[in-house]
N, C-alpha and C positions, 0 to 999 in steps of 0.2 A: 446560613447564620454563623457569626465567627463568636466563636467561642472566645470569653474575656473573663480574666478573674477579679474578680473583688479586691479594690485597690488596699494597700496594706495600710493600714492605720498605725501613725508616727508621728512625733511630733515636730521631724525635721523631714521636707524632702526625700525622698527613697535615692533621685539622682546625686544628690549631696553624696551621702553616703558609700555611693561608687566613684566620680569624679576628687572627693577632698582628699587632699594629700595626708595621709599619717599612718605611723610606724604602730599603732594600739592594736593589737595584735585581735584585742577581742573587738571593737568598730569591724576590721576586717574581715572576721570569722561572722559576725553579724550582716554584715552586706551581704557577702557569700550566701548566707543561709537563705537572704529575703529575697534575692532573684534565682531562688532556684540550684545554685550551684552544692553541690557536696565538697567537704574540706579536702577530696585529694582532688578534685576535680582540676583538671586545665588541658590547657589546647592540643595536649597529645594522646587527651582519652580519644575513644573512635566517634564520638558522639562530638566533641571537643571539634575535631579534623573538620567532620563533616558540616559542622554549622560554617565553618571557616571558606570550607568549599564553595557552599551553597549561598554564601553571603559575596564573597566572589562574582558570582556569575549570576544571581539575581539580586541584587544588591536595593533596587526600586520595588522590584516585584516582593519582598519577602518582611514579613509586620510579626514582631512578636509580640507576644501575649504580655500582658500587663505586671513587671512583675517574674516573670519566667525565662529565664534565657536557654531552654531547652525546649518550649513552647513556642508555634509561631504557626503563620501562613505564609503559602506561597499563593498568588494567583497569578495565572499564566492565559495568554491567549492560545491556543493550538488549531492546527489547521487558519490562521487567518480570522477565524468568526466563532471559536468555541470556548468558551470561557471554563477554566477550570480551576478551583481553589482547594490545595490540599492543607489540611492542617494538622499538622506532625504534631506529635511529642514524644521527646527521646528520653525517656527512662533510665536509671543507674544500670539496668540491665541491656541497653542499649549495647549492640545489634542483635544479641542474644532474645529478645523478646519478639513473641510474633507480631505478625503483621498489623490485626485489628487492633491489640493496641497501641500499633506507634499511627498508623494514618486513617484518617478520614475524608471524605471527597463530597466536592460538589459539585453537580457538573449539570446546569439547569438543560442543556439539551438532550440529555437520556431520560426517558421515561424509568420511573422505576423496575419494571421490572428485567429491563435490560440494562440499567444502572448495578442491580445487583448479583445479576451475573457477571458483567465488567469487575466487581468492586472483587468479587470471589476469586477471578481469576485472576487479579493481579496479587490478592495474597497468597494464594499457590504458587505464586511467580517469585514473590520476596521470601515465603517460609521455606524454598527450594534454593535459595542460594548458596554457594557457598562462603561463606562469608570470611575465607583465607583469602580468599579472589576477588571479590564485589564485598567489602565492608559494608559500603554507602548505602544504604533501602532507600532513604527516601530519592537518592541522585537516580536510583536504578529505578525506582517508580515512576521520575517524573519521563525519563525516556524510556520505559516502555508505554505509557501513556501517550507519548508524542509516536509513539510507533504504530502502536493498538485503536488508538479512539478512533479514528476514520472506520475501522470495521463494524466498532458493534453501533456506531451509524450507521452502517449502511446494512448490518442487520436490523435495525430498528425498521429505518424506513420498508426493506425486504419484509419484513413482520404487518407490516402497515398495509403491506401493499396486497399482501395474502390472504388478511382479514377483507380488504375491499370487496377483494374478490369474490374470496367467497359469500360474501353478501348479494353481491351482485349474482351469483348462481345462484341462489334461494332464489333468485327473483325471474329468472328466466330459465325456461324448461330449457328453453335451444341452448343456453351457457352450458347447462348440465350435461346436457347431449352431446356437446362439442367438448367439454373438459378433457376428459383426456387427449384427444389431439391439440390440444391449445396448449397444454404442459409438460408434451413431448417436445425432449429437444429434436427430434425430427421436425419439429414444424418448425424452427429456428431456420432449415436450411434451404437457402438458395439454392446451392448447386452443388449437389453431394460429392463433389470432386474431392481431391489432396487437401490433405490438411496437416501442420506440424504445430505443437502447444506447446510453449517452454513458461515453466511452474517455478516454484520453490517453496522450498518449507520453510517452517521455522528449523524443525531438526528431524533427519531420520536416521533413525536407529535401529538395529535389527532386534535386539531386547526390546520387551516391554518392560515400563514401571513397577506393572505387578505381572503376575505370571500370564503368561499369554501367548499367543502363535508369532513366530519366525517373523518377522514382518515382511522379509525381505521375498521369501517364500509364497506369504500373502500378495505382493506385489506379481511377482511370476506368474502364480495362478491366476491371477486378472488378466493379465496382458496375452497369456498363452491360452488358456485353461476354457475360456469363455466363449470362445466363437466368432472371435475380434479379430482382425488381421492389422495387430499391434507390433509396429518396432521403436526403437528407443534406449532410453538409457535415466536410470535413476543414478543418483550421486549419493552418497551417504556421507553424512557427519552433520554438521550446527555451522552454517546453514543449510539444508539439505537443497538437492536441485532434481527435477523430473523434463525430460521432452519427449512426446511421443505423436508417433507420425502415423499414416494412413489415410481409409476413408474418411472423409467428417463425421458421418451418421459413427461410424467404429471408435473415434476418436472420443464424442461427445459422447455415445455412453462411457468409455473409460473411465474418462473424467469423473460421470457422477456414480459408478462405482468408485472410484477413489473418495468420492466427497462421501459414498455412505458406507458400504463397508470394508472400504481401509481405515477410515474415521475411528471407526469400534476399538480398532488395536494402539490406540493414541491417547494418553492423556487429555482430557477434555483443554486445558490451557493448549494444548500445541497442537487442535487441530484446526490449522490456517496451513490452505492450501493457496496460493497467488496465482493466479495466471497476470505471466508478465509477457507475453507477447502471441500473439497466432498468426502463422502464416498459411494463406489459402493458394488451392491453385485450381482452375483460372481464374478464380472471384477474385483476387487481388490484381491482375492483370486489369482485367475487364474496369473495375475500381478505378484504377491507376488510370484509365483510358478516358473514362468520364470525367474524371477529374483536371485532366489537358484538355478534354474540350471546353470545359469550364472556362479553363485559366485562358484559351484563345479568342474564346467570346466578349471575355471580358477585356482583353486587349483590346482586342477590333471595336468592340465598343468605348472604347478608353473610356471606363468607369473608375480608374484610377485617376483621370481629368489631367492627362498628364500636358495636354495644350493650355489649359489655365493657368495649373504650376508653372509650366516655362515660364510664361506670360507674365506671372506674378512674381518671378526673381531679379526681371529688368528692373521693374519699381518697389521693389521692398525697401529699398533704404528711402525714397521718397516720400510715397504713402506712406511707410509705417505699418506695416499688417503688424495687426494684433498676435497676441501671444497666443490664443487658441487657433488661429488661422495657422498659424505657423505648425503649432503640434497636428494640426488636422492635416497637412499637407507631408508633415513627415511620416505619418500615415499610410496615406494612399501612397507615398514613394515605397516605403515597404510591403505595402500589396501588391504594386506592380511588379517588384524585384521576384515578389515572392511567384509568380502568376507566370513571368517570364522563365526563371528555374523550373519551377514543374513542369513547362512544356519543353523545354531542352530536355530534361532529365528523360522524359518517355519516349520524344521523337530520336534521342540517341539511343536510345534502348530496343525499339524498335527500328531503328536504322529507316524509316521512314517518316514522311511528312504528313501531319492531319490535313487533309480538303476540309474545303467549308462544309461540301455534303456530308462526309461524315461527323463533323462539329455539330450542325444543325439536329441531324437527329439524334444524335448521341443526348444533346441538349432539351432536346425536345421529350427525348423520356425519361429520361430523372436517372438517377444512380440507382444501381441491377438491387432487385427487392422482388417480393412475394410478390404486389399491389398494382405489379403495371405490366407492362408487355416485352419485361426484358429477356425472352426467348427469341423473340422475334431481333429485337435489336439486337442484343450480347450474345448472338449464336452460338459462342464456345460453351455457352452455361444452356442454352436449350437443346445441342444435341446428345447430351448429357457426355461422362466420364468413363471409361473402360476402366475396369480392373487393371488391365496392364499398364494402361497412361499412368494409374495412380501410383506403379508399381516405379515406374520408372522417374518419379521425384522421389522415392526413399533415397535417404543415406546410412541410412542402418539397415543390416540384414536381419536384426532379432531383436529379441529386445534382453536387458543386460542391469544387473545393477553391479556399480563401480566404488569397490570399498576399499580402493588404495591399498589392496595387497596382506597378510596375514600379518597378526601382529602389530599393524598398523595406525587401529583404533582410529582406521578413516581418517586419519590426518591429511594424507597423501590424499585422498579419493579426489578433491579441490583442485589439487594442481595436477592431479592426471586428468579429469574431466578436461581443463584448461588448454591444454597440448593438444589430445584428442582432435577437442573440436574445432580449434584452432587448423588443424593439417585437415580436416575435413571440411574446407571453408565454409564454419558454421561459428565463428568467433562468438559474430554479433549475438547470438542466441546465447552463446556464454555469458557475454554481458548483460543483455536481457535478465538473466537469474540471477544474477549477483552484485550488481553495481548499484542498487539499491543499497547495499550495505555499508557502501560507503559514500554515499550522496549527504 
């Protein structure tokens, strides 16, 4: 619902009274007064700046209140399909004023009750600013909003999805029988081989907000202290970064010891923990291998129809092929590109050639999962993993957090992490944590 105020009753135009030219000092002080402005009021208060900003860069998107020139809406699309309308008002106390009274939100795809935890932690997020540094609230709102709403979607739906569930166990003895293996991540695994998990935080800090354990210490004691045959490296500072390697079943608990009690030593707003990449071994091999077969089959079957296209470029300017014939055909030419690439990439990787035999049943049993008989087929994943195989894809011998040195205040910690794992050809996993942040 957009808030509108009660037009001001005059006997001339309100717009008259901004647009007409004249030197009457009191007409001026009067215009001022009826949209809202205070007499020292102008473009170099903070409130001033920021409307200037933000008129800038949404200039379609941004409706102000009737009347009010410190009053207004934005409505923004985000994510492509999520509609969100905030409706600011910036105050004489403006940025000094907290958050609930400058914004309000609307955001018809969050249920309320995950609406207003959303709503909560984005004003801990604006009443936490510093405001020598980030003036702007509401500039800083609407891109933490473009940062944050994807998640407490997909907490929403997570929440949804938990509720089903559990409904659906009320309703069957054998659900309830089976629940806890069904919500172990042990039953997540294929093939409990090697596994590496590169994270990030929003920020890690070895202080707490309020008084609290070590965090860093906290981290230690998980990775050593627990029974995990954990290596790796945490990064400290804003953005913060984690990678940690091992078995999967070692790894995957880690993990939800981090999501639950490392969570506890965090700020409820900053605890977003990302997993931005996993690399498996030899589930990714295995992966990589089904999916060349894939990409062969469908050559050999030229499901790309790459004999028609030819066919169809002789007489395209004759015929006349339609404009969606044309985009459909540009199409299949990049599924073929694509089909032919992933089969190079893996027969060069393997230094050998796929046979049809092995195409055939590769294809004939689907991609390696719980549900089918891929022991039999992906024998590296049914004669299971040794200790020592897993031992021998680590690249860390321990695990470490990296605080850039004494003194430092973790500034460094970014660009030593960066070198590091750069000379330890693990770039990509560097970028994996961090390239988000400037996408």
């Amino acid at each position: 619902m957009k808030l509108q105020d009660t037009p001001p009753q005059h006997h001339h135009q309100p717009g008259a009274l901004i647009h007409k030219a004249t030197d009457d000092r009191t007409m001026a002080s009067f215009a001022k007064a009826d949209y809202g402005f205070e007499e020292d009021d102008d473009e170099d208060s903070p409130r001033g700046q920021e409307i200037m900003v933000l008129q800038s860069m949404y200039e379609e998107e941004m409706e102000f209140s009737f009347g009010k020139s410190f009053e207004f809406d934005i409505k923004l699309m985000m994510e492509e399909t999520h509609e969100v309308t905030l409706h600011a008002t910036l105050s004489t106390e403006y940025p000094d004023a907290k958050a609930q009274s400058i914004l309000s939100l609307q955001i018809p795809a969050l249920e309320r009750s995950t609406f207003d935890i959303m709503t909560q932690d984005l004003n801990s997020e604006l009443d936490g600013l510093d405001l020598e540094e980030e003036p702007m609230k509401v500039l800083h709102a609407i891109d933490w909003l473009k940062e944050h709403i994807e998640e407490y979607l997909e907490q929403q739906a997570s929440l949804k999805s938990s509720k089903a569930a559990a409904a659906d166990k009320q309703n069957s003895s054998a659900a309830v029988a089976n629940a806890s293996s069904v919500s172990s991540p042990a039953s997540k695994i294929i093939c409990n081989g090697f596994m590496r998990e590169w994270c990030s935080f929003v920020s890690l800090y070895k202080d707490s907000y309020i008084a609290g354990p070590n965090r860093f210490e906290v981290l230690n004691n998980l990775a050593n202290q627990r029974g995990l045959a954990i290596t790796g490296l945490a990064i400290a500072g804003k953005p913060g970064g984690l990678v940690v390697e091992g078995r999967e079943s070692d790894v995957m608990d880690f993990m939800n010891l981090m999501r639950t009690e490392f969570f506890e030593t965090l700020n409820p707003r900053g605890r977003k923990l990302t997993t931005r990449l996993q690399e498996r071994w030899p589930l990714d091999y295995e992966i990589d291998r089904y999916e060349a077969a894939r990409a062969r089959k469908n050559l050999l079957e030229d499901l790309h129809q790459r004999a028609r296209r030819e066919q169809e470029q002789g007489v395209a300017k004759t015929k006349g092929n339609k404009q969606n014939k044309v985009l459909e055909n540009e199409r299949l030419a990049a599924w073929e590109k694509k089909d032919r690439q992933l089969l190079e990439v893996f027969e060069n990787m393997r230094k050998e050639k796929m046979t049809d035999e092995e195409m055939n049943v590769l294809v004939d049993c689907g991609p390696p999962s719980m549900g089918n008989n891929a022991s039999q087929v992906y024998l590296r994943l049914g004669q299971g993993v040794a200790g020592s195989d897993v031992d021998k894809q680590r690249k860390f011998s321990n695990f470490t957090v990296l605080t850039g040195g004494n003194n430092s205040g973790y500034e460094t910690a970014y660009q030593d992490a960066g070198v590091l794992l750069t000379n330890m050809d693990m770039k990509h996993g560097f970028d994996a944590m961090f390239a988000y942040r400037f996408s």
